[in-house]
N, CA, C and O of each residue as an XYZ file, in Angstrom:
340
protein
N     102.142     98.814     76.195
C     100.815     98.964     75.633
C      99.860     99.437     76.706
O     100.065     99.161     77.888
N      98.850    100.124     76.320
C      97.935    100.795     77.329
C      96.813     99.687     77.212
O      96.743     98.946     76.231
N      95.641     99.603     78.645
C      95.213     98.775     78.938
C      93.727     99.008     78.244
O      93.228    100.133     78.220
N      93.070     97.865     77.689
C      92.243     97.685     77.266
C      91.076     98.088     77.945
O      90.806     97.500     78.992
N      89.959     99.437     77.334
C      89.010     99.915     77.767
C      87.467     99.597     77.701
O      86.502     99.618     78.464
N      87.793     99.238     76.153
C      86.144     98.777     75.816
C      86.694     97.650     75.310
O      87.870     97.286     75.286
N      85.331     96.946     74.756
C      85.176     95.324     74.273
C      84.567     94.217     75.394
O      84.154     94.544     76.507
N      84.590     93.120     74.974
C      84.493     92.158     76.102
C      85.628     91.933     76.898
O      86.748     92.027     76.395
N      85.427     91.567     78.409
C      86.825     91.320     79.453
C      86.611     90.009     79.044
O      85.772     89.800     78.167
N      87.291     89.015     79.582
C      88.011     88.091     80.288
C      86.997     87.882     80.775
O      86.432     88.934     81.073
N      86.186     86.590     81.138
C      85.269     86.227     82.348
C      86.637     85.006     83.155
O      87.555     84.325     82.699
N      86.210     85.209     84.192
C      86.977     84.329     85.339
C      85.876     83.612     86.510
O      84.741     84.022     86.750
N      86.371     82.764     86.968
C      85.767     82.007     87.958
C      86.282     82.553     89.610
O      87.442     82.841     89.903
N      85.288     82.590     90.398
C      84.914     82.835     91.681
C      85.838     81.637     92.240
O      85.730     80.669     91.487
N      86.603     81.420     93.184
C      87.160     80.520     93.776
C      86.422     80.091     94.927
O      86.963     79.122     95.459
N      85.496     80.431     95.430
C      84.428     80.265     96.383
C      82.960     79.875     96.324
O      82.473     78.949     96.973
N      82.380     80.570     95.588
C      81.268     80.342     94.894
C      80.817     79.752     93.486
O      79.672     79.440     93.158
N      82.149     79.660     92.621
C      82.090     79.725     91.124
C      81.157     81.104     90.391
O      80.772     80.728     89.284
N      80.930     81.818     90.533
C      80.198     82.320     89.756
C      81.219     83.172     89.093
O      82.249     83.659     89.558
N      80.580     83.260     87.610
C      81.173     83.844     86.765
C      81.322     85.503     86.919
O      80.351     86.259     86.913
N      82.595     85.898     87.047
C      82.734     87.356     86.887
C      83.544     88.106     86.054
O      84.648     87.846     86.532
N      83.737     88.845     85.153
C      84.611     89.888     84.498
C      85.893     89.998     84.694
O      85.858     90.261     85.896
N      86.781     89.996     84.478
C      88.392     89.943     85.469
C      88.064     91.404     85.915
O      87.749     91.261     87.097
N      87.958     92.857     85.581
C      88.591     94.061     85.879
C      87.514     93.989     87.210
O      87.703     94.669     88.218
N      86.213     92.942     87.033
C      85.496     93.498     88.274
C      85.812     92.955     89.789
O      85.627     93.582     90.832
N      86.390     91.491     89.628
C      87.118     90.279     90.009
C      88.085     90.797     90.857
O      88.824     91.698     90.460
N      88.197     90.212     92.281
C      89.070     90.367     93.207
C      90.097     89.779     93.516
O      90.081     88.949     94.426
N      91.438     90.134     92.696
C      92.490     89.101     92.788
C      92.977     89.068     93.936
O      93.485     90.133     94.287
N      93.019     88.152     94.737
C      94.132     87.784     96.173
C      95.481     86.605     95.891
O      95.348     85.386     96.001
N      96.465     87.154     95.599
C      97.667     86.143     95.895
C      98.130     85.744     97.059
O      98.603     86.510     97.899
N      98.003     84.288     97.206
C      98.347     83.934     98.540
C     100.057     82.808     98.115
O     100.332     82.021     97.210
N     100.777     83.307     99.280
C     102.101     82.586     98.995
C     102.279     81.381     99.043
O     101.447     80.881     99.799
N     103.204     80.373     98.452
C     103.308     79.215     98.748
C     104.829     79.129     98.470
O     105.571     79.522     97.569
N     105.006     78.309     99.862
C     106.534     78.123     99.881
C     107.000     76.447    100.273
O     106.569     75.572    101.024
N     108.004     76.572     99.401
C     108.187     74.820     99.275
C     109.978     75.166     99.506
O     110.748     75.939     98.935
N     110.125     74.288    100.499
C     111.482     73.869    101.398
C     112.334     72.548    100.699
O     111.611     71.597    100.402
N     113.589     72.418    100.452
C     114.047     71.311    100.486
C     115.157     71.080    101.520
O     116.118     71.844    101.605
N     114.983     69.925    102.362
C     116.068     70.437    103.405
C     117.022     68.276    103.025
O     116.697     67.131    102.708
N     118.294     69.161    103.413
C     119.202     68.019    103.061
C     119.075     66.659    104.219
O     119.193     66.828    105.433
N     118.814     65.319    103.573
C     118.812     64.580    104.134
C     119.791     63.951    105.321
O     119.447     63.288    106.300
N     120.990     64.331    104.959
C     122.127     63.927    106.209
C     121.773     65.319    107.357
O     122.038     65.122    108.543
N     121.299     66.412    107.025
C     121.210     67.370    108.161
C     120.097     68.335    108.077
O     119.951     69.499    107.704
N     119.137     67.090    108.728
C     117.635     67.571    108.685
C     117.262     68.909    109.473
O     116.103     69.323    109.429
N     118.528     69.774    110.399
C     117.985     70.998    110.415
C     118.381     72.574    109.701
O     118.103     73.746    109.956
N     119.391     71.658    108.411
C     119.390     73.254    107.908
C     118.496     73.028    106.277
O     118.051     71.957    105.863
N     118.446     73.979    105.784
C     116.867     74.417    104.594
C     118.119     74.450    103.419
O     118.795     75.460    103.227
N     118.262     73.466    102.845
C     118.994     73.809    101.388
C     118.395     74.793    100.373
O     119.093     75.711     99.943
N     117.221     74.644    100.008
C     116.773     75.699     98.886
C     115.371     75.529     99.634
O     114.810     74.547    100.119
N     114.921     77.310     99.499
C     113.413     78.127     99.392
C     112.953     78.015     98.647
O     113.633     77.432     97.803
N     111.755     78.316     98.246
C     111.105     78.857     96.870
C     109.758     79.285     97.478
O     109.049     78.880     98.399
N     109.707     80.324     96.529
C     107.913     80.640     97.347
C     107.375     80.973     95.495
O     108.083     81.104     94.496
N     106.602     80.997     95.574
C     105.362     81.549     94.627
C     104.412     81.428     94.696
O     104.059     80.700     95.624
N     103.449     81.947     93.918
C     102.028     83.028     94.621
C     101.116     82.299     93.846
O     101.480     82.257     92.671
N     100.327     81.856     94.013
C      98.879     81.279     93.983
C      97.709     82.425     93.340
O      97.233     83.168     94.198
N      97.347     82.573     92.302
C      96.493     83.633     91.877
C      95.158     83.120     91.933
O      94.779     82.226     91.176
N      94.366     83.699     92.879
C      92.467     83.512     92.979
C      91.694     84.817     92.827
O      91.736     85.845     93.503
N      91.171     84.581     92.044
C      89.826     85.376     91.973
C      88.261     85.243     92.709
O      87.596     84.270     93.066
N      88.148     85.975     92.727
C      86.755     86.366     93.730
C      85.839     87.231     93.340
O      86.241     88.228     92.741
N      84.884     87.120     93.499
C      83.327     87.616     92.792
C      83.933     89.335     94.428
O      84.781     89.379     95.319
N      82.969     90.218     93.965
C      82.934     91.405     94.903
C      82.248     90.635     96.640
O      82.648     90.704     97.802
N      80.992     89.908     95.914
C      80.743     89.623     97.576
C      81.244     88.373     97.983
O      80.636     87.865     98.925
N      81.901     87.938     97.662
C      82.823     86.493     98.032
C      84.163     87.351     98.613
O      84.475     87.018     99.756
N      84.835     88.195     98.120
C      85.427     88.854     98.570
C      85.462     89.505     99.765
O      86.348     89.406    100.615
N      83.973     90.519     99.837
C      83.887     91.658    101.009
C      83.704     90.340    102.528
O      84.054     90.492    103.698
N      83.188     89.412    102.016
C      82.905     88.306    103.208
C      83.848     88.009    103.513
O      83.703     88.017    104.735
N      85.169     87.613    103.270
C      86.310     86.701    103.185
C      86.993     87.782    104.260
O      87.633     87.252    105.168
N      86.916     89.458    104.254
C      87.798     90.454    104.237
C      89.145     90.705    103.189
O      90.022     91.568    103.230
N      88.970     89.838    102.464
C      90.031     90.530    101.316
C      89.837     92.005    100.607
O      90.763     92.763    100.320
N      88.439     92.251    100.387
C      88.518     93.320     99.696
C      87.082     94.093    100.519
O      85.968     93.648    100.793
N      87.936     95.857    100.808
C      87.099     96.289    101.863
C      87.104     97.698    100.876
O      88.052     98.479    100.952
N      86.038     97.926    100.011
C      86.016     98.784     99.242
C      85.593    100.478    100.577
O      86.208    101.488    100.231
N      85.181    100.561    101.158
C      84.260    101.525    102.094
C      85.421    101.996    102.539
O      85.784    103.140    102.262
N      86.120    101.195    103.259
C      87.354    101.180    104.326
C      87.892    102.168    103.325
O      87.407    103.288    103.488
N      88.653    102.086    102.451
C      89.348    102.724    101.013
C      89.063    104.174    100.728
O      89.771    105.174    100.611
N      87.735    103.923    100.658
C      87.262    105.042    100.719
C      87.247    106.085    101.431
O      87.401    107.252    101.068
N      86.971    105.470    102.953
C      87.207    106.466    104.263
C      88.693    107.086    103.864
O      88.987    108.239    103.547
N      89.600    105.799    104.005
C      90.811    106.295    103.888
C      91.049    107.685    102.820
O      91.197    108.776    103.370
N      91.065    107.647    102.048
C      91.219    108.796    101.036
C      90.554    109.783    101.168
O      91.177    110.826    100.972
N      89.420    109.892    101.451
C      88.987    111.100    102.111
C      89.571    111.569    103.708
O      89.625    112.729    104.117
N      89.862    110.694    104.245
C      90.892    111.484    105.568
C      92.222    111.983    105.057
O      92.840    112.815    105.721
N      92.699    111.521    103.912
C      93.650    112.032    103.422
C      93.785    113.166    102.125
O      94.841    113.425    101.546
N      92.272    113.847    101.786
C      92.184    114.394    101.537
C      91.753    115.843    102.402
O      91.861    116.994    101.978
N      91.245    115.409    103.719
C      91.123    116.563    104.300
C      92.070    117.127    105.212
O      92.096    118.213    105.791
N      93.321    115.533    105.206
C      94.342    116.790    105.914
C      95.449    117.682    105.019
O      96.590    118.095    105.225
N      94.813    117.729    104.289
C      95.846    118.569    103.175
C      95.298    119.969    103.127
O      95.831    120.815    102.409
């Protein structure tokens, strides 16, 4: 299915500030989390991994503060890569 253009978004919460924002405007950062089980008779080898990802949202300037999201930077970028072509 193709992604929804008009209508109302999704509002989501700021993980920093709370303030309410839009999801499409909203700065998702996944951060990993990894959980170990290691066997009790031989506390130095790792029986089972697991990682999974933590989903937060972030308002634009809760974001640009944090350095998660560097919209300018992006920008530069693509235009240097438009002029060496």
């Amino acid at each position: 299915m193709s992604k929804k253009r008009r209508g109302k978004e999704t509002i989501v919460q700021c993980c920093s500030c709370g303030a309410r924002v839009p999801r499409d405007k909203a700065v998702l950062y996944e951060s990993p989390l990894v959980f170990k089980a290691e066997d009790p008779n031989k506390p130095d080898e790792v029986v089972v991994q697991t990682t999974t990802f933590r989903k937060r949202w972030y308002c634009v300037s809760c974001g640009k503060h944090r350095g998660i999201f560097q919209k300018k930077k992006r920008q530069q970028d693509m235009r240097r890569e438009r002029r060496r072509e």
